[in-house]
FIPAFI-990557 format. One record per residue (C-alpha): residue in three letters; x, y, z. Coordinates in steps of 0.5 Angstrom, whole numbers. Example, Ala and Ser with C-alpha at 12.3 -4.5 7.8 and 13.67 -1.06 7.14 Angstrom:
% FIPAFI-990557
{ALA; {25; -9; 16}};
{SER; {27; -2; 14}};
This chain:
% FIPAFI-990557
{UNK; {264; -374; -34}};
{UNK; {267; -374; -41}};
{UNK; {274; -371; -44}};
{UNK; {272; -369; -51}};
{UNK; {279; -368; -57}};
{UNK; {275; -364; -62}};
{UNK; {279; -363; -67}};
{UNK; {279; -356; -72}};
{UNK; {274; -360; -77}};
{UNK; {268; -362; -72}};
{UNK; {261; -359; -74}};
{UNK; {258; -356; -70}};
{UNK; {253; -362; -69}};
{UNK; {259; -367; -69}};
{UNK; {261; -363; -62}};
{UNK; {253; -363; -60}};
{UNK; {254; -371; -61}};
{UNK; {260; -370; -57}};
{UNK; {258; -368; -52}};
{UNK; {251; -372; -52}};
{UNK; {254; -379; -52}};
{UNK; {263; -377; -51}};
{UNK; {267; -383; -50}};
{UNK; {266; -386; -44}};
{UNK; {271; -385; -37}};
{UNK; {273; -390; -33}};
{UNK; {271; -388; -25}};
{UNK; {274; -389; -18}};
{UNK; {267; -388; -14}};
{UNK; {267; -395; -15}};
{UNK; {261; -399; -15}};
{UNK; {255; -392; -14}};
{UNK; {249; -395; -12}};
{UNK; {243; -391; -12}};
{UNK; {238; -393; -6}};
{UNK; {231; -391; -9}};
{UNK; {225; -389; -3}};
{UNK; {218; -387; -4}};
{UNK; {215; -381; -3}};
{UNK; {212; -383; 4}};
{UNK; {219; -384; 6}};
{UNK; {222; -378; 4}};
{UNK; {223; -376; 12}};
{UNK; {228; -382; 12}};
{UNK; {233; -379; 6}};
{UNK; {240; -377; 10}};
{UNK; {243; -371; 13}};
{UNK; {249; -372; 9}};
{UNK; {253; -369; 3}};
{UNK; {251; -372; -4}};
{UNK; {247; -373; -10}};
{UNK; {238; -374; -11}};
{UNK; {236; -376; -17}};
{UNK; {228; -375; -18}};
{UNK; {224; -381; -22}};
{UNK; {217; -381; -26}};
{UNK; {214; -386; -30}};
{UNK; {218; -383; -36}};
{UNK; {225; -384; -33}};
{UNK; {229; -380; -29}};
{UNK; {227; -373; -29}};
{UNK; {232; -369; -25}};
{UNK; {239; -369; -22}};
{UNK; {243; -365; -17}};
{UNK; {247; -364; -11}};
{UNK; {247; -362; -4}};
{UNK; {250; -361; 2}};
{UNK; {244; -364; 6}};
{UNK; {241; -368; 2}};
{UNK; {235; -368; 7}};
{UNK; {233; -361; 7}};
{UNK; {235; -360; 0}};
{UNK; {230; -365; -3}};
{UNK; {225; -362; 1}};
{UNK; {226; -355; -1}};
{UNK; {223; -358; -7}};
{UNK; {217; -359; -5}};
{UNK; {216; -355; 0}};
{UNK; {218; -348; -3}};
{UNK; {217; -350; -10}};
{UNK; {220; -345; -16}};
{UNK; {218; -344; -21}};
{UNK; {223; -350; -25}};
{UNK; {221; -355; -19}};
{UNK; {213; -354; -21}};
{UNK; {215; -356; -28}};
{UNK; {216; -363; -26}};
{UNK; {215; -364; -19}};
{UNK; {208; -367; -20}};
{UNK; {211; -372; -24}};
{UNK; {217; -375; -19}};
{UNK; {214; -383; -16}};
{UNK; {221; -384; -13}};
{UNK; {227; -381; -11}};
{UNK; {234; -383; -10}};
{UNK; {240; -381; -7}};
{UNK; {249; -382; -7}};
{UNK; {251; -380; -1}};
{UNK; {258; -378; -1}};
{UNK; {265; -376; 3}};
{UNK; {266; -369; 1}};
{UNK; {261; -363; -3}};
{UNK; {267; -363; -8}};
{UNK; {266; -371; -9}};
{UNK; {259; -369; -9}};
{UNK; {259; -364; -16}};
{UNK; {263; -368; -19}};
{UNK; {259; -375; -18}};
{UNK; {253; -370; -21}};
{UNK; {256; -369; -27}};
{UNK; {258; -376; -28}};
{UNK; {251; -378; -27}};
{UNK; {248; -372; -32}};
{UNK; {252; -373; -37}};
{UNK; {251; -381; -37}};
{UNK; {243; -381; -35}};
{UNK; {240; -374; -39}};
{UNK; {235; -373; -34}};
{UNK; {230; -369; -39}};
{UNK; {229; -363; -34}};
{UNK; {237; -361; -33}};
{UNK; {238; -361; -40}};
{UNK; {231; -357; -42}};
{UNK; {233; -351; -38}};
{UNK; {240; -351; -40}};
{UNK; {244; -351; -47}};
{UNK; {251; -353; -50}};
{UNK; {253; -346; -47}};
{UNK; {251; -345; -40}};
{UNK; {254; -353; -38}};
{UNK; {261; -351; -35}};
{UNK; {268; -355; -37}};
{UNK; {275; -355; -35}};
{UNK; {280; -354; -42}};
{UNK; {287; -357; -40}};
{UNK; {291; -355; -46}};
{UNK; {296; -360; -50}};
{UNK; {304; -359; -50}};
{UNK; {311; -358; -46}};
{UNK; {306; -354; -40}};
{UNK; {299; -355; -40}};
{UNK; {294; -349; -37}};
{UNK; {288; -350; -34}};
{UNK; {282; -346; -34}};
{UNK; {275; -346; -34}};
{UNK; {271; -345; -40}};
{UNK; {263; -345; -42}};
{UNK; {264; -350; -48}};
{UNK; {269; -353; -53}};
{UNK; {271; -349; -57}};
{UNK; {272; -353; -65}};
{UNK; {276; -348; -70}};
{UNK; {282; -343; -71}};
{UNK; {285; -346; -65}};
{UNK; {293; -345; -65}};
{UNK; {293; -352; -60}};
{UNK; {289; -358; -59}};
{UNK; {285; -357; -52}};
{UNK; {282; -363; -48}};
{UNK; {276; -362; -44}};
{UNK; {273; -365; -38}};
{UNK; {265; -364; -37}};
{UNK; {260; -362; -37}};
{UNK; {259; -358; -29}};
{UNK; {253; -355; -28}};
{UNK; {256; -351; -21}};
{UNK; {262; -345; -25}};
{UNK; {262; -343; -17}};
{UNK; {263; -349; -14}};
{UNK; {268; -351; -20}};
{UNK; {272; -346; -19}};
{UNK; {273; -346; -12}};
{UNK; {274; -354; -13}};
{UNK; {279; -352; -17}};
{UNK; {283; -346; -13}};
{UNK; {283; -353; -7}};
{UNK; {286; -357; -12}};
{UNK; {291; -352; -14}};
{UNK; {294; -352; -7}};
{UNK; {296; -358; -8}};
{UNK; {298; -358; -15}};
{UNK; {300; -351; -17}};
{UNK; {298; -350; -25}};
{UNK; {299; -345; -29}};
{UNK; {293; -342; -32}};
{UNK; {294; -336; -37}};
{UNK; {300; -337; -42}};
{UNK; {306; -332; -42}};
{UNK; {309; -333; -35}};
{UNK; {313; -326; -33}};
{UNK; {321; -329; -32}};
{UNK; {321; -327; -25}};
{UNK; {315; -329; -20}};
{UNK; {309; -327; -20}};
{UNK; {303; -326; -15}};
{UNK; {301; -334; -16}};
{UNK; {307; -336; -14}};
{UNK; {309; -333; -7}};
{UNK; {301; -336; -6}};
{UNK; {304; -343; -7}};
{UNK; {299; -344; -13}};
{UNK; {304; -343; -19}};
{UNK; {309; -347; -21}};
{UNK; {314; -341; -23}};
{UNK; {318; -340; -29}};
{UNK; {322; -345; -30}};
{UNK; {318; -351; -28}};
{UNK; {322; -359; -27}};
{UNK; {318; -361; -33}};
{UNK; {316; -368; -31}};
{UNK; {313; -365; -24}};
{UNK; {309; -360; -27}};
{UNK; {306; -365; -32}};
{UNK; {305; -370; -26}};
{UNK; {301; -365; -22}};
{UNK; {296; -365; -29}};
{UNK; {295; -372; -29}};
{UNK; {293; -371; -22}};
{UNK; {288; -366; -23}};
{UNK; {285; -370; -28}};
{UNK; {285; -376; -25}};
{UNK; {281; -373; -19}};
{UNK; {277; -369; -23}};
{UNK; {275; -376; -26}};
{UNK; {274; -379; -19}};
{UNK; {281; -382; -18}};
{UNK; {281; -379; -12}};
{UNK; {282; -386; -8}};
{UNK; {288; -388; -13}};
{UNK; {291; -381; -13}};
{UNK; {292; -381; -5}};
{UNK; {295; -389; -7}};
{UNK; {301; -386; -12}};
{UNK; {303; -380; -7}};
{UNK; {303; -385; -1}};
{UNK; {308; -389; -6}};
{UNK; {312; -384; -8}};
{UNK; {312; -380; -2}};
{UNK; {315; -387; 1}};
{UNK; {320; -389; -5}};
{UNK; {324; -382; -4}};
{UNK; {324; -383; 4}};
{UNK; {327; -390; 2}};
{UNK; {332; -386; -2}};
{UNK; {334; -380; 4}};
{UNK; {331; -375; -1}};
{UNK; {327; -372; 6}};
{UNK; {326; -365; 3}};
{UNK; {322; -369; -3}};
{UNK; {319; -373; 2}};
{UNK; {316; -367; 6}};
{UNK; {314; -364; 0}};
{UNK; {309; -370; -2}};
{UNK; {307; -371; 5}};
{UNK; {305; -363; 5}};
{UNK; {301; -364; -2}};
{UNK; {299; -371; 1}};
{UNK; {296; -367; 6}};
{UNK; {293; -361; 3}};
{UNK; {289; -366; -1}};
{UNK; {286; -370; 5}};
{UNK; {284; -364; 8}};
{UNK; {281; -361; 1}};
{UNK; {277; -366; 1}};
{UNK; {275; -368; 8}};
{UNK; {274; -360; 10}};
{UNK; {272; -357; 4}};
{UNK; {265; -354; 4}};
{UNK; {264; -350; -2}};
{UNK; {260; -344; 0}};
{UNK; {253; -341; -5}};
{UNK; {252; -347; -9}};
{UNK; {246; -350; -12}};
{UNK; {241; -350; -6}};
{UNK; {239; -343; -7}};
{UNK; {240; -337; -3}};
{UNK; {236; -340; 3}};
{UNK; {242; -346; 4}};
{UNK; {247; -341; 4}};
{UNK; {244; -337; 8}};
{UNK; {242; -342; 13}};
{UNK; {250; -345; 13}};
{UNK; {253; -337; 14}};
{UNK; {247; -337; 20}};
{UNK; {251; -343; 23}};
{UNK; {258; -340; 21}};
{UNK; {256; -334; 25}};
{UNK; {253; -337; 31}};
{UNK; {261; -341; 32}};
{UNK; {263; -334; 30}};
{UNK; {260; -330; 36}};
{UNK; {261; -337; 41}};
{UNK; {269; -336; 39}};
{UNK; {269; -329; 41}};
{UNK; {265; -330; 47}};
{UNK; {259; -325; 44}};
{UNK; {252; -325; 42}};
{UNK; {254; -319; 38}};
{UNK; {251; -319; 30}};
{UNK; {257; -321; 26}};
{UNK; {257; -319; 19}};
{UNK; {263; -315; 17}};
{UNK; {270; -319; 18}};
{UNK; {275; -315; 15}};
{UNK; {284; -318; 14}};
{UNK; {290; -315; 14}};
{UNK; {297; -317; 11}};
{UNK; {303; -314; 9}};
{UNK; {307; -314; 3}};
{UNK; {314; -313; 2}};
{UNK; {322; -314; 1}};
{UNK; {326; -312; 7}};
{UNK; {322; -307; 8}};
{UNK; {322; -304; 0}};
{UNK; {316; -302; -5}};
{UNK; {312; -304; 3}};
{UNK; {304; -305; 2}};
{UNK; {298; -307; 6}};
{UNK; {292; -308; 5}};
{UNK; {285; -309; 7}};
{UNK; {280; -315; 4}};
{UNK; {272; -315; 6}};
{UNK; {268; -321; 7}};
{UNK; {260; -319; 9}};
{UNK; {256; -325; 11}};
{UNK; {262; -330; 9}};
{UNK; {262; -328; 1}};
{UNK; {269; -323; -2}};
{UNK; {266; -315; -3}};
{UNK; {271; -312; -7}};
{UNK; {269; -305; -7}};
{UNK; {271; -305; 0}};
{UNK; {278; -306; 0}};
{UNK; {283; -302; 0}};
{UNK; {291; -302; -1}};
{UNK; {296; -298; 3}};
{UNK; {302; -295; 1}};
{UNK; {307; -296; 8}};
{UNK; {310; -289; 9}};
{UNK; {314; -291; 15}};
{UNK; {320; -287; 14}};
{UNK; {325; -291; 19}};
{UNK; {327; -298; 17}};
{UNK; {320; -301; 18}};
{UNK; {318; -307; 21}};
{UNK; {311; -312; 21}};
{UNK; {309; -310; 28}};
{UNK; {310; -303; 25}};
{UNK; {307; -303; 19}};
{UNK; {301; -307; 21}};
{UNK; {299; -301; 26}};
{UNK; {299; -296; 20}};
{UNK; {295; -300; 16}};
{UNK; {290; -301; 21}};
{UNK; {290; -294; 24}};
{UNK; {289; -291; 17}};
{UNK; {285; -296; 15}};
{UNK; {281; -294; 22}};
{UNK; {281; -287; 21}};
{UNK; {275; -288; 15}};
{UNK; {269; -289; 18}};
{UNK; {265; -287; 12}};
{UNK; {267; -294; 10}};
{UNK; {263; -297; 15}};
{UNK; {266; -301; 20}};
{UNK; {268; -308; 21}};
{UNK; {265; -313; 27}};
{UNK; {272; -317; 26}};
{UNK; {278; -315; 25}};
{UNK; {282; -321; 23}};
{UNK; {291; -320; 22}};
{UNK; {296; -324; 19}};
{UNK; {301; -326; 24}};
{UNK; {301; -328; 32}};
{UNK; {301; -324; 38}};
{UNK; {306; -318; 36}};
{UNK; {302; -317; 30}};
{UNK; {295; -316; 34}};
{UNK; {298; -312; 40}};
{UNK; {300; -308; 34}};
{UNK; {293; -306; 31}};
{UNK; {290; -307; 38}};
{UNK; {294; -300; 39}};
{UNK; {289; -297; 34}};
{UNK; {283; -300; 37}};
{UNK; {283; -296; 44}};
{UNK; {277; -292; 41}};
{UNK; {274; -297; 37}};
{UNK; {271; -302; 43}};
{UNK; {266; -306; 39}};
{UNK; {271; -309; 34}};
{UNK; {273; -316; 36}};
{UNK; {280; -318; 33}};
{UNK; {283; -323; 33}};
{UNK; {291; -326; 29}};
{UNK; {292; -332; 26}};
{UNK; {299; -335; 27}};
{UNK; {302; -339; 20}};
{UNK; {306; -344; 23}};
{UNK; {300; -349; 27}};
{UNK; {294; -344; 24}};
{UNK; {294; -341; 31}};
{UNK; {288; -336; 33}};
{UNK; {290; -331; 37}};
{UNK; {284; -327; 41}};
{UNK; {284; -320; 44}};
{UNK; {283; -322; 51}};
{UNK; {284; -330; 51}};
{UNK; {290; -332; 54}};
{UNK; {290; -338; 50}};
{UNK; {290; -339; 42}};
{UNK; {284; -342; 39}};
{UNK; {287; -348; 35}};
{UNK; {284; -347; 28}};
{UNK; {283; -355; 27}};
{UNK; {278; -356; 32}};
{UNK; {273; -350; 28}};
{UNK; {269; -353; 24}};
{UNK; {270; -354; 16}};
{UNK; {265; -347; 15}};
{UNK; {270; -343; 20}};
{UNK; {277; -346; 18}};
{UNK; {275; -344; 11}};
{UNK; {273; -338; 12}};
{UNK; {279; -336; 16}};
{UNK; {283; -338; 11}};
{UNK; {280; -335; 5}};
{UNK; {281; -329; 9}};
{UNK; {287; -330; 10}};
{UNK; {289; -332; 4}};
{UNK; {285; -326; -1}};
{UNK; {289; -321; 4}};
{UNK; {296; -323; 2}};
{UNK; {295; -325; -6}};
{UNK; {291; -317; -6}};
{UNK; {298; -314; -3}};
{UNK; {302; -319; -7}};
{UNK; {299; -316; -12}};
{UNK; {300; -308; -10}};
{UNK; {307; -309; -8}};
{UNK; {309; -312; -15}};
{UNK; {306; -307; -18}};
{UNK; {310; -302; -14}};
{UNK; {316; -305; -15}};
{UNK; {314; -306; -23}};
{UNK; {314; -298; -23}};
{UNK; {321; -297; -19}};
{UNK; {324; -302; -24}};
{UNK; {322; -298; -30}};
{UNK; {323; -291; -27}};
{UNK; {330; -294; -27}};
């Protein structure tokens, strides 16, 4: 992986040779050793996370990742593309990295690619179609995601991580680390808060300068594969500050310290390359847990969330977030205007969103009712469930990611799920609150200029 500076001179071929052979970054995956193995001994590749790299006579001619890099070789071979055929007669050995995560695994791959050039990745895909994460020069720099460098009539000097292959699964490693590190990833930050920061994923309108940009060398680092010494540093830190009887700091950087152990230790990016039939095998096992939870053989399909948005009961929202098979649909989800005319409270609001949102069965139903909060909340949309019987619901406590289930006495602890359960959860959890933050804002946007 490579961080490019191209200034606004840089022709076009110069950015080519750039990107071709860019300034070498030191690494923190140590020493990678590939272990090379012969066709006849494919059967003995591991199950695990990583990179495969596939060898001819002329050199290396492919490189990508996989969650099980048995299975995903073996694709290859035996459900050839129309891609593979090109090169797959031509592959003597094959060689493989395994890794600690999915998201070390993408960004070993793009490491290797950018330094080896394998021909048949670089064949199918010109300068446009590789992805890079731009990180803007100045006080607070932005973070985003871009097809390629960009050279002229630029107002700022922009740095360039890259190149990845995956977008999908770099923009969800992204959205992992900004949990840890919230960023700012447009320009022109409205004076209050917005979306972004009641999800702990921006850093507000005035941000301690110093902290922000030390969360920039964060994602950098790690983004260059300094996991390893980013972990030493907030460990360092984290120690100097409780020393200093700073706990309220100290807790904060235990919390970050967290949420980065946990990213890279659970993190399963879902949809990446592999194909469909990959993704659809990993959702297959995350349904199976699913329908073991929730104690049914049921075909679950359609899981749907609820949330709610308001300020002592001002400008409240809920709304209603679709997920079929594990993935967002967004033309099925809707938002609620709450129009309790008495004080409203949680409980209240999450049935009349759940008893509204019940009433229309032309938008087809949920297998899976999923609600923000604990038991309160769920008696509460239980209550709109009476005659639909066949909906299994279920809430999820804050505070120790509690699974409270219609029917069990006893919470299901969230960490005790598997990686695929425990993220999915989340993400439907967090999708359900960030799309009623952003209705209530609007709300409020629109009460504020009536004024």
């Amino acid at each position: 992986m490579t961080v490019a500076v191209l200034n606004d001179t840089a022709t076009t071929y110069k950015r080519l040779a750039y990107i071709a052979v860019a300034v070498k970054v030191c690494y923190d995956f140590a020493m990678v050793s590939i272990r090379w193995i012969s066709l006849k001994y494919i059967s003995r590749l591991p199950r695990r996370t990583g990179v495969y790299i596939f060898r001819g006579k002329e050199g290396i001619l492919y490189i990508g990742k996989a969650a099980n890099i048995k299975e995903r070789v073996k694709t290859h071979f035996q459900q050839r593309s129309f891609s593979d055929s090109l090169f797959i007669n031509q592959v003597s050995r094959v060689g493989y990295i395994t890794t600690g995560s999915e998201i070390e695994a993408l960004l070993l791959e793009a490491r290797l690619i950018k330094e080896r050039r394998p021909k048949y990745n670089v064949v199918w895909r010109d300068d446009k179609n590789y992805f890079y994460v731009a990180i803007t020069k100045g006080r607070l720099p932005r973070i985003f995601i871009t097809h390629q460098v960009k050279t002229k009539n630029l107002p700022l000097k922009i740095a360039y991580l890259g190149p990845f292959v995956d977008g999908g699964a770099l923009k969800q490693t992204l959205k992992f680390l900004r949990r840890a590190f919230p960023y700012y990833a447009a320009s022109g930050h409205p004076a209050g808060l917005c979306s972004w920061c009641h999800l702990n994923l921006c850093p507000g309108p005035n941000p301690n300068v110093n902290e922000y940009r030390k969360n920039i060398r964060n994602i950098v680092n790690i983004l260059r594969g300094k996991k390893q010494s980013v972990l030493r540093t907030l460990k360092k830190e984290m120690a100097e500050v409780s020393a200093e009887e700073n706990f309220e700091k100290a807790a904060k950087i235990r919390d970050r310290l967290r949420s980065l152990e946990r990213t890279f230790s659970n993190a399963i990016i879902l949809g990446w390359n592999g194909g469909a039939k990959n993704g659809e095998k990993l959702w297959g096992s995350t349904r199976k847990e699913l329908q073991k939870i929730f104690k049914t053989k049921k075909h679950i399909s359609r899981i749907e969330a609820c949330d709610i948005a308001d300020i002592q009961g001002q400008q409240a929202t809920g709304s209603i977030v679709t997920f079929i098979n594990g993935k967002p649909e967004k033309k099925f989800y809707r938002k609620f205007k709450i129009k309790i005319s008495a004080k409203p409270n949680d409980t209240a609001m999450i049935k009349e969103t759940v008893c509204r949102r019940l009433r229309h069965k032309e938008w087809g139903m949920p297998d899976v009712l999923l609600i923000d909060g604990g038991k309160g909340q769920l008696n509460a949309a239980l209550q709109c469930l009476t005659t639909n019987k066949n909906i299994f619901a279920a809430a999820l406590a804050k505070k120790h990611n509690e699974l409270f289930i219609a029917g069990k006495k006893n919470p299901v602890l969230l960490k005790n799920c598997s990686p695929p359960v425990q993220n999915l959860i989340l993400h439907l959890r967090d999708e359900a609150h960030r799309f009623a933050k952003v209705y209530h804002h609007h709300l409020r946007s629109k009460t504020f200029e009536n004024r």
